[in-house]
C-alpha positions, 0 to 999 in steps of 0.5 A, a space after each residue: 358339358 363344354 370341351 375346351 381345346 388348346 394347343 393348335 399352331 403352325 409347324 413345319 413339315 415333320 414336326 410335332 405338336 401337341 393338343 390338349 382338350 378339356 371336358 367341364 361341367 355336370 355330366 357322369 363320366 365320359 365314355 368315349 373321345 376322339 379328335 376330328 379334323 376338317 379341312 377346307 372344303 372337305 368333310 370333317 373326319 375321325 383322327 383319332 378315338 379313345 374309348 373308356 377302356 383304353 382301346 384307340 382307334 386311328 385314320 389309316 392318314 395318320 398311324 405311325 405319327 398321332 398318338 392319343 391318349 387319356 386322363 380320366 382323371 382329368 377329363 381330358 384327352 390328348 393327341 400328340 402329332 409327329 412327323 407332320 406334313 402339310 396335309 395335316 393342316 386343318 382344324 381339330 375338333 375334339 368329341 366326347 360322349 359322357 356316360 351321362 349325358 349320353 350325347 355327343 359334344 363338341 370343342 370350339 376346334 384348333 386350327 393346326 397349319 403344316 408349312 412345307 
């Protein structure tokens, strides 16, 4: 299974952007995906997840401004970011977790930069 995440780059304070992230290769449909982010030096941390069902779950850091969502169809997962502020800035790391494989993987991770 590979995860291919795009869509990453430098914003202002109070923008928005977009990440998008891919799944490929041989596996029974995916049950659950997320985005994780880690800054430097700190630990990596749960964004944003999106079950199968379509149940979301946020940090409490970013509800209001992140939305997630899904294609199934596609494979693919999205998170739309808004109202951007520096603390924001980190690379985003995207998760899924197939029916079959039942593991996690992980995409390469997209930087994301929020200028002041």
């Amino acid at each position: 299974v590979q995860l291919q995440a795009s869509g990453g780059g430098l914003a202002q304070a109070g923008g928005s952007l977009r990440l998008s992230c891919a799944a490929s290769g041989r596996f029974l449909s995916i049950n659950d995906m997320g985005w994780y982010r880690q800054a430097p030096g700190k630990q990596r941390e749960l964004v944003a997840s999106i079950t199968s069902g379509g149940t979301t779950n946020y940090a409490d850091s970013v509800k209001g401004r992140f939305t997630i969502s899904s294609d199934r169809a596609k494979n693919t997962v999205y998170l739309q970011m808004g109202s951007l502020i520096p603390e924001d800035t980190a690379v985003y790391y995207c998760k899924a977790r197939p029916v079959y494989p039942n593991l996690d993987y992980w995409g390469q991770g997209t930087q994301v930069t929020v200028s002041s």
